[in-house]
N, C-alpha and C positions, 0 to 999 in steps of 0.2 A: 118739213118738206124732206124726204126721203132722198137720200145721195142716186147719182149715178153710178152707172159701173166705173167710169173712168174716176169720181170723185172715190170711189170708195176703195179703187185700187193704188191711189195716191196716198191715200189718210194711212191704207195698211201700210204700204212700201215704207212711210214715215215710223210709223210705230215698231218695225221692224229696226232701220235704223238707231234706233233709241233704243231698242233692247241690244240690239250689239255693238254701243256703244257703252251702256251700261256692265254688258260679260267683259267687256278689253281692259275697261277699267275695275273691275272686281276680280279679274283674276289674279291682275297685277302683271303683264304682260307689258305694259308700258313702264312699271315699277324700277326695273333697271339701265342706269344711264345709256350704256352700252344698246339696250335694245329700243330705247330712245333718240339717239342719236343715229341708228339704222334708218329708224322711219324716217327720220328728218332729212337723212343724206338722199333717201330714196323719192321724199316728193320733188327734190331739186331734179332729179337722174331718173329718167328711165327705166335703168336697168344697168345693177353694179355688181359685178363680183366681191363672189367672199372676201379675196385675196386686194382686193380693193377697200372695202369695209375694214379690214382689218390695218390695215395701213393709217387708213386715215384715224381711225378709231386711237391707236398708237398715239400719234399724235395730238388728239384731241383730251383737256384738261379735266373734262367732268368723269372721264372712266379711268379707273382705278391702275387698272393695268398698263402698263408701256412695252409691252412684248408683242412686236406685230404676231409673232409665230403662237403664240399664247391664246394671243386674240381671235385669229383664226381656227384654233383649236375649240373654244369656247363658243366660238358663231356656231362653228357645224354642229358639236354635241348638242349646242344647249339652244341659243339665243335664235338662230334663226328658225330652226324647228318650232320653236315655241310662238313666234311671231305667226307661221303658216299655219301651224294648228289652231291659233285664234284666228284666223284667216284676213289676218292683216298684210300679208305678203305672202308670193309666190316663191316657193324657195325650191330651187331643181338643190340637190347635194350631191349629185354626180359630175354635175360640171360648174356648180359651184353660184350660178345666178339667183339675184334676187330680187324681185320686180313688186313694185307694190303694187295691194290689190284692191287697196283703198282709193277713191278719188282721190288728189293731193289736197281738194281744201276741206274733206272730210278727217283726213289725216289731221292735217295740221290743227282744226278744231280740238281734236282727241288730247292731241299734244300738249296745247294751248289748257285743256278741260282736265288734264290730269295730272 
């Protein structure tokens, strides 16, 4: 029995999902604690500043660094760019916000999956 449109634009939406689910974890985008711990801070929050992330990150024992000033240096260059490029968060760098772009409990699966 041949799909509907509605069946067949569900099946795709799905199959899509699973292919970029598959690029976030092969790029290695998830790979560093640091841009692991962003997504996790970001399905709890809304929407955090860098200068936020970075504090907490400082803080926190799975990332390597303890330099909030270090940290925030690393977000902007590196880690959050690279989060948005895989289009797993919204990263404005002008004013510093970072919103994820993932549902939170497709996030947290990724997390959980990788």
């Amino acid at each position: 029995m041949p799909l509907t449109l509605v069946e067949g634009v569900f099946v795709f939406a799905s199959l899509i999902d699973e292919v970029c689910v598959y690029a976030l974890q092969s790029t290695g985008a998830l790979t560093h604690p640091a841009r692991r711990r962003v997504v996790s801070m970001l399905v709890d929050h809304d929407i955090l500043r860098q200068e936020e992330l970075a504090e907490s990150l400082a803080r926190d024992e799975t990332v390597p660094q303890d330099d909030p000033t270090q940290i925030e240096i690393a977000l902007h260059h590196h880690h959050l760019p690279m989060l948005s490029e895989e289009l797993f968060i919204d990263y404005d760098s002008r004013s510093g916000d970072a919103v994820l772009w993932k549902d939170s409990d497709a996030a947290t699966e990724l997390l959980e999956s990788s």
